[in-house]
C-alpha positions as CSV (number, residue, x, y, z in Angstrom):
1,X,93.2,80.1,74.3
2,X,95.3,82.2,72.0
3,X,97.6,79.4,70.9
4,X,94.1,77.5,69.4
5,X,93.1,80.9,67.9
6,X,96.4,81.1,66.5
7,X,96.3,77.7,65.3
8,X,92.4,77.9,63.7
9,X,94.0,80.4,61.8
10,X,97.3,78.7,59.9
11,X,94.6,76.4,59.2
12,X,92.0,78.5,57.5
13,X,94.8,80.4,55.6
14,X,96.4,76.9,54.4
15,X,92.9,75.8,53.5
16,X,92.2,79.2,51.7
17,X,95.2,78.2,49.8
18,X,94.1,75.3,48.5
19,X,90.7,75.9,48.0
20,X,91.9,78.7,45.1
21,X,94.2,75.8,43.4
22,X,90.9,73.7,43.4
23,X,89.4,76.4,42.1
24,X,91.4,77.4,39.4
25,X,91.6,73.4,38.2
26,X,87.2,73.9,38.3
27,X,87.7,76.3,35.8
28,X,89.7,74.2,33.2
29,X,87.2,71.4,34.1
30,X,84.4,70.3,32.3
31,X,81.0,72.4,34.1
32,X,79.0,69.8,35.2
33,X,76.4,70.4,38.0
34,X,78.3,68.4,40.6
35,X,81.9,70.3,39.9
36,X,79.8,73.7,39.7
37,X,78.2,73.4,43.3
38,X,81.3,72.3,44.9
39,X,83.3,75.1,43.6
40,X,80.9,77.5,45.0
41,X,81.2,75.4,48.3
42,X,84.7,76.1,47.8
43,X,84.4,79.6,47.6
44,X,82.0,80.1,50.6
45,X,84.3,77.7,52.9
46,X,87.6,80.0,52.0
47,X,85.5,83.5,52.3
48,X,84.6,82.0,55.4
49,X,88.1,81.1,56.6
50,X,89.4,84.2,55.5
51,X,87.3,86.0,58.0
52,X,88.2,83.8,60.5
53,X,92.2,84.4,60.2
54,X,92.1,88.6,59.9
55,X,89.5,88.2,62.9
56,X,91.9,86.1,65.0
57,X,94.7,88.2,64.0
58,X,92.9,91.6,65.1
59,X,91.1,89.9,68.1
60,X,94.6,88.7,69.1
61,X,96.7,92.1,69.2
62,X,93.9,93.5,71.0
63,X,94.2,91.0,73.6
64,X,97.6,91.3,73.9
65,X,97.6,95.5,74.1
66,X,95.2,94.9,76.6
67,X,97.2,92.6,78.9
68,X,99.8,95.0,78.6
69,X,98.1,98.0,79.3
70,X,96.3,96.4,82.3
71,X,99.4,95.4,84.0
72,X,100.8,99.0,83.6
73,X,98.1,100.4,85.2
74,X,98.5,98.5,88.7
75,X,102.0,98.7,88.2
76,X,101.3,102.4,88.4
77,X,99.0,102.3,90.5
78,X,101.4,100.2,92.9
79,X,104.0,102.8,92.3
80,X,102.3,105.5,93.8
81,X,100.4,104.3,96.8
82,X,102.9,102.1,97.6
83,X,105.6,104.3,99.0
84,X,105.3,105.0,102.6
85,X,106.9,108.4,103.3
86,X,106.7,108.7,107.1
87,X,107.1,112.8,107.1
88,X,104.6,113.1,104.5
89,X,101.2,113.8,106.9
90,X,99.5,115.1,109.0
91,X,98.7,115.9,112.2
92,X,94.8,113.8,113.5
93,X,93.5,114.1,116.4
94,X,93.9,111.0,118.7
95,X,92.2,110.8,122.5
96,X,95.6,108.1,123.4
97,X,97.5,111.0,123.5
98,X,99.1,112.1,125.6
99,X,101.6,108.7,126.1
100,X,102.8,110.0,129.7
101,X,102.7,113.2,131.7
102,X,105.5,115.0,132.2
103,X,104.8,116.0,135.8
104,X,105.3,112.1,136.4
105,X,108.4,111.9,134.9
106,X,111.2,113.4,136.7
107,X,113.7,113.9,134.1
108,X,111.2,116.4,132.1
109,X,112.7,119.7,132.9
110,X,110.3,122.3,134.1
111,X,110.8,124.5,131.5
112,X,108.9,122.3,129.1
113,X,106.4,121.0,131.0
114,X,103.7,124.0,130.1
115,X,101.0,122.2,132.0
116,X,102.8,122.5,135.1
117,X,103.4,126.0,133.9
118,X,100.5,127.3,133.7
119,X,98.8,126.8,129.8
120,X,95.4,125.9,130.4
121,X,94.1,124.5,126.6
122,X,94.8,121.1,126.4
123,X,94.2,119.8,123.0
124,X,97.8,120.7,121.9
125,X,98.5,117.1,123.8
126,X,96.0,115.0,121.3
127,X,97.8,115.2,118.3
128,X,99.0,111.9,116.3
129,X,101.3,112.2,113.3
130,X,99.8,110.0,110.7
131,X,101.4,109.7,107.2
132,X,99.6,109.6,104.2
133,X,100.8,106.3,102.7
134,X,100.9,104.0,105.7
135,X,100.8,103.9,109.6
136,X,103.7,104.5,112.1
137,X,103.6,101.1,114.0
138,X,101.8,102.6,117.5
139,X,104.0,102.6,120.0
140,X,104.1,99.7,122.1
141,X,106.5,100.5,125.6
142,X,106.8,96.7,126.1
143,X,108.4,95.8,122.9
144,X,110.6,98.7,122.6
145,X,112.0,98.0,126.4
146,X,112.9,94.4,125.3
147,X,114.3,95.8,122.0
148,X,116.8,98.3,123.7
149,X,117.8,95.6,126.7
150,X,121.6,95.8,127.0
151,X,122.3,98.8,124.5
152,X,123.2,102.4,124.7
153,X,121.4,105.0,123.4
154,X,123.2,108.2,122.5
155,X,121.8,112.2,121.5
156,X,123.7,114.5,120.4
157,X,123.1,118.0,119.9
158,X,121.7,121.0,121.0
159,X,118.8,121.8,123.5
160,X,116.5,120.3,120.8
161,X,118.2,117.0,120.7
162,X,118.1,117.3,124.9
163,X,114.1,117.5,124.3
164,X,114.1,114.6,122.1
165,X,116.2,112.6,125.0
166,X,114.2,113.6,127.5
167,X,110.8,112.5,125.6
168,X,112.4,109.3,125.1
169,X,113.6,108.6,128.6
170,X,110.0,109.8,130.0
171,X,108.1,107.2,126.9
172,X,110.3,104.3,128.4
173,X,109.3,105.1,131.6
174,X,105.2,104.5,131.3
175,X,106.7,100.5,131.2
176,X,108.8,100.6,134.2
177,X,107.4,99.3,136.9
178,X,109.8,100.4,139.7
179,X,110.4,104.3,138.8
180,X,113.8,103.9,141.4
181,X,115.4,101.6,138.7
182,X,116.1,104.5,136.5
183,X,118.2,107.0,137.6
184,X,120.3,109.6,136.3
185,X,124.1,107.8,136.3
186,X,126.0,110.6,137.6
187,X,123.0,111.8,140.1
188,X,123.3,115.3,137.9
189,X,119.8,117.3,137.8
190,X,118.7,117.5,133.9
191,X,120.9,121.1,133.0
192,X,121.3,122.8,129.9
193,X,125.0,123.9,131.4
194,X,125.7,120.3,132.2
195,X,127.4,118.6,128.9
196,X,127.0,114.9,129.9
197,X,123.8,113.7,131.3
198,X,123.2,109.4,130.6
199,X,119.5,107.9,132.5
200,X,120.5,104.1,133.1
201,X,117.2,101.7,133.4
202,X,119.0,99.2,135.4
203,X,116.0,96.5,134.9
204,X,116.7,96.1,131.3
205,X,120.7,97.0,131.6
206,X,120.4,100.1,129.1
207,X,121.2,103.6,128.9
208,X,119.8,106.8,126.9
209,X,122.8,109.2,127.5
210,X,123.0,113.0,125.7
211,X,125.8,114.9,124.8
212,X,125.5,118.6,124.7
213,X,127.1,119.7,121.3
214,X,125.6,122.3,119.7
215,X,128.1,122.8,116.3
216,X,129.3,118.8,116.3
217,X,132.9,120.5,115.7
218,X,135.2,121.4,118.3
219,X,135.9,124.8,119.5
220,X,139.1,126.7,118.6
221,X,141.8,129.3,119.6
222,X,141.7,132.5,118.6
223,X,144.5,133.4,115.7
224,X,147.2,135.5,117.6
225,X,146.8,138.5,114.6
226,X,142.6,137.9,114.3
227,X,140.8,141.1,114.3
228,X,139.6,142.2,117.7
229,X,135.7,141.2,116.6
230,X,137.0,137.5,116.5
231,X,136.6,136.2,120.2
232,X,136.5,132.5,119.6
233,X,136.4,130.1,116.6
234,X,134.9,126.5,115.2
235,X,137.4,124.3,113.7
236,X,135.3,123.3,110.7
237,X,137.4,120.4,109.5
238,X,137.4,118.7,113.1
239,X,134.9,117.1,115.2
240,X,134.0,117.8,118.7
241,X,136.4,116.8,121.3
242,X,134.0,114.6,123.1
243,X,132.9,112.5,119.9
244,X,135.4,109.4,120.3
245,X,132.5,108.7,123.4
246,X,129.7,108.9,121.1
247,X,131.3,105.5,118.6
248,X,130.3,102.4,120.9
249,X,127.2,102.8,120.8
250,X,124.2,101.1,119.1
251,X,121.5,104.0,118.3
252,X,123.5,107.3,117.8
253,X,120.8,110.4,116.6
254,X,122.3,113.9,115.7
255,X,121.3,117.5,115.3
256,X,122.2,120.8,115.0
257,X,121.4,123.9,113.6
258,X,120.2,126.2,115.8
259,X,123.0,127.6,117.0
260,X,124.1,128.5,113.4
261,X,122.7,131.9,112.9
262,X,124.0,135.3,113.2
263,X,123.5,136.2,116.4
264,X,124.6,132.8,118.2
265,X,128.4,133.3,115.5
266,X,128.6,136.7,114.5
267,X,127.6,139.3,116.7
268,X,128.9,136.8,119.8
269,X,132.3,137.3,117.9
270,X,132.2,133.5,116.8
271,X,133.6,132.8,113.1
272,X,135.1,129.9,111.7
273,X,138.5,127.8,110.9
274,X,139.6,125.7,108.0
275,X,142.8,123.9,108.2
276,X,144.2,126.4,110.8
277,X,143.4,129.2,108.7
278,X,140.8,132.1,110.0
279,X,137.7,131.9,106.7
280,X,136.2,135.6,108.0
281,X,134.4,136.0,104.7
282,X,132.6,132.3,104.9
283,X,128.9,132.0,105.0
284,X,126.8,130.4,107.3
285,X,125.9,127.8,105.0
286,X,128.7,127.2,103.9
287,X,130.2,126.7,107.3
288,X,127.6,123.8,107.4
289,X,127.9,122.6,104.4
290,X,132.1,122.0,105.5
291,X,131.1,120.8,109.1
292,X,128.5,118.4,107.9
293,X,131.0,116.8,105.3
294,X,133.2,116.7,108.2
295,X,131.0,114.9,110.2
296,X,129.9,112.4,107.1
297,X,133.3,111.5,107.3
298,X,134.1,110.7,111.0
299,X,131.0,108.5,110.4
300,X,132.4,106.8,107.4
301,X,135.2,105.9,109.5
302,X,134.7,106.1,113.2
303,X,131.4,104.3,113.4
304,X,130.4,100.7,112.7
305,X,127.7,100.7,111.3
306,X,126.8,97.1,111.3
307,X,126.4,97.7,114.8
308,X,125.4,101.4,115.2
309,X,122.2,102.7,113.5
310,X,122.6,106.3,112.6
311,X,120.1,109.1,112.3
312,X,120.5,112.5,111.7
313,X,117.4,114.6,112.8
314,X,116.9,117.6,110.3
315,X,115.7,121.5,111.4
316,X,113.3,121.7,113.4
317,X,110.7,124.1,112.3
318,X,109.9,127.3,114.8
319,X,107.1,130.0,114.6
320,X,108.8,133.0,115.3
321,X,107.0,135.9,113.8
322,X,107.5,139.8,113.8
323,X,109.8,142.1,111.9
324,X,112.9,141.4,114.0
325,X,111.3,138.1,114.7
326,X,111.0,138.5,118.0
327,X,107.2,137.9,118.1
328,X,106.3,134.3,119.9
329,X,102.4,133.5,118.9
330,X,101.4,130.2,120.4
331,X,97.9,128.7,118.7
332,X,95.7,126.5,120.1
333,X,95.3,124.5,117.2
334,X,98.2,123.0,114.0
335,X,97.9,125.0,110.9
336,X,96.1,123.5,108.3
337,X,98.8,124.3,106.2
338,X,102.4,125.7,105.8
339,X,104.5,128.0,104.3
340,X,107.5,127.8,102.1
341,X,109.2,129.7,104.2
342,X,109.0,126.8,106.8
343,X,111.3,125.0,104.7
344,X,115.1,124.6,105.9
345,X,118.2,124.9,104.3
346,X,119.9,123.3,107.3
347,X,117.8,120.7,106.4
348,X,118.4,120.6,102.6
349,X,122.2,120.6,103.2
350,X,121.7,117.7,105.9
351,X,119.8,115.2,103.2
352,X,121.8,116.0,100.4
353,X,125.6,115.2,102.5
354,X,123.7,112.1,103.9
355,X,122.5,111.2,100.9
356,X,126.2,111.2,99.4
357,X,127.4,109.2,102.5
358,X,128.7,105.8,101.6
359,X,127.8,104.3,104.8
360,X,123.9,103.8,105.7
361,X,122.4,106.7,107.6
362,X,118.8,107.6,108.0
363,X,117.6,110.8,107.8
364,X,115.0,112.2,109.9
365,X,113.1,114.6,108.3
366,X,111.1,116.5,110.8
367,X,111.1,120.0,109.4
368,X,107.6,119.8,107.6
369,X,106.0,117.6,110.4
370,X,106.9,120.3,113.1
371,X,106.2,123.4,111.0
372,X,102.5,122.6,111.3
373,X,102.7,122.7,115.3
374,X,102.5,126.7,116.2
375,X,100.4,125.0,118.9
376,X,102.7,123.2,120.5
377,X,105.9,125.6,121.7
378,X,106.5,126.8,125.4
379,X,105.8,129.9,124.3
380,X,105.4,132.3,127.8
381,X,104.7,128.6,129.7
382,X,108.0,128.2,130.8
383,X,109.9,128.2,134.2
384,X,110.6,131.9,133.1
385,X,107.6,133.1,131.6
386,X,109.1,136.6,130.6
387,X,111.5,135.2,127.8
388,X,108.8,134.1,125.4
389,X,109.7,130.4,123.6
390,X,108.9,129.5,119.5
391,X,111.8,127.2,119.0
392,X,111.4,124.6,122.1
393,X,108.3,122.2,122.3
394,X,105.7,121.4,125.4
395,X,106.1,118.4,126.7
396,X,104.5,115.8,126.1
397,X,104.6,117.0,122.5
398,X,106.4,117.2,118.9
399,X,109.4,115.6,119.9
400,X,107.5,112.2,121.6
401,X,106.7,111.6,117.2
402,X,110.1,111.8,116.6
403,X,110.8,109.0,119.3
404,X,107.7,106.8,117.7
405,X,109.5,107.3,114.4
406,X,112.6,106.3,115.8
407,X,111.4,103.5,117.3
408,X,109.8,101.9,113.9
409,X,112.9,101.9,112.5
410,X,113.7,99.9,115.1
């Protein structure tokens, strides 16, 4: 259509040209009746054509700036709704939940099954985590049985990432039709001393093994001339003794963090090491920052990653409260919204040395999703209800999300 408008109007302006030579040879030409009508024929038809071509012209930028801004509009539009951020949500309620019961599964420890410990509200089991953007693909035991047959799963961490394992192992389970097939491979009761615990579903010829790590480094002598307040050390430029287990694997996940605070280092007499040399004076985060960079690189050149997916499982938010934070104040329902002070700078550090990685790692970003959850900690409902609990989760609970995460990137 716009090449014939384009085209109408070459032909108007070529005829407007020639109409005004005819006209000017009218003038020199004798005025008879006949000559005098056609030249005002002449004269309408190029008036006529004149509008035509400026009308085309106009009509035809319009329709182009149009077009344009048309297309940048869904292009726009595309560009922000299309993005599917899976820790950007919220928490719905959803009546499938919970996916298991922990008193079923025998490798929940009792400490976190707050049913079985007495909490009586039950609607801190309901919860779904639901993105904004898109839907985490529901969680479908079958499939992800079949998806793991012949592979090793591997945690590493701290108690939280031994929460995590546990959730996962118990998940699994619900699809297992003969409970006796999975077993703990070393016939160890789930511990928080023990450092190696590995379930083996024998049906699908898998295992989902943890390894108890709370700094990823490895622990270090104590300088011979270290002041007397220095009782042990971390070796920030060197990974954990244990780690050379952790490489053949096929899904290895990672945290830590919670053991980096004053009074797990500090006041325990715990400081840190740099290429032999005692760093009293180094900060906490800096100490991260160090041991994550040392950790990037055993990845970058321990691990394949053709064959291993990588995550690394940021902060995990808790609600302690209280001037000395101390306090423990279990809701019954989320919060409907959170604080800035909820956000991590474990976790900050964690995305920006993956992000500079040059090996693909995913990042698992669970610091805003759990910060909404003051609902969901063990709180007094543990197997010692007089050492109150903000930091560990209730099973079923938070940490079954981060295993439906994990499992659509799967």
């Amino acid at each position: 259509m716009l090449h014939k408008v384009h085209w109408s109007s070459s032909l108007c302006f070529r005829t407007l040209i020639v109409t005004w030579v005819h006209f000017k040879r009218f003038l020199y030409r004798s005025f008879n009746r006949f000559n005098v009508v056609s030249s005002c024929l002449l004269i309408v038809l190029a008036i006529i054509c004149g509008y035509v071509y400026l009308y085309g012209a106009v009509s035809s930028a319009n329709l182009e700036e149009s077009t344009v801004s048309e297309e940048n509009t869904i292009s726009d539009v595309k560009e922000s709704n299309g993005v599917c951020d899976l820790y950007d949500g919220k928490w719905v309620l959803d009546e499938n939940y919970p996916l298991y019961t922990a008193s079923q599964c025998p490798f929940a420890e009792q400490s976190f099954n707050c049913l079985a410990n007495g909490r009586r509200d039950k609607e801190y089991l309901k919860w779904r985590w639901k993105p904004n953007n898109c839907e985490i693909v529901r969680f479908d035991v079958r499939v992800v049985l079949e998806k793991l047959r012949g592979k090793r799963a591997v945690f590493v961490g701290d108690s939280l990432s031994r929460t995590q394992w546990e959730s996962m192992i118990c998940l699994l389970m619900t699809g297992v039709d003969d409970k006796r097939s999975v077993y703990e491979m070393n016939g160890n009761k789930i511990s928080k001393q023990i450092r190696y615990l590995a379930v083996r579903f024998s049906s699908y010829n898998f295992t989902v093994e943890f390894y108890r790590s709370v700094f990823l480094m490895q622990i270090g002598s104590v300088p011979k001339r270290a002041p007397k307040r220095v009782r042990s050390t971390i070796k920030l430029d060197e990974l954990d003794g244990i780690s050379s287990k952790w490489i053949n694997s096929d899904i290895l996940v990672f945290n830590t963090g919670h053991w980096w605070n004053h009074a797990k280092l500090f006041e325990m007499g715990c400081y840190f090491k740099v290429g032999g040399r005692l760093k009293l004076g180094m900060s906490t985060m800096d100490a991260y920052t160090t041991a994550l960079r040392t950790w990037a690189s055993w990845v970058e050149n321990m691990v394949d990653t053709d064959r291993t997916r990588v995550f690394f499982r940021t902060f995990e938010g808790s609600h302690w409260s209280g001037q000395k934070g101390h306090t423990c104040k279990v809701t019954k329902t989320p919060l409907s919204r959170i604080k800035n002070e909820y956000r991590s700078p474990f976790s900050d550090i964690i995305k920006r040395v993956v992000n500079n990685m040059s090996v693909p790692v995913t990042t698992m970003h669970v610091t805003p999703m759990g910060s909404y959850r003051s609902d969901a900690h063990v709180g007094t409902w543990s197997d010692n209800p007089t050492v109150p609990d903000c930091s560990h989760w209730c099973l079923p609970g938070v940490p079954d999300a981060w295993n439906e995460i994990l499992f659509s990137y799967l």
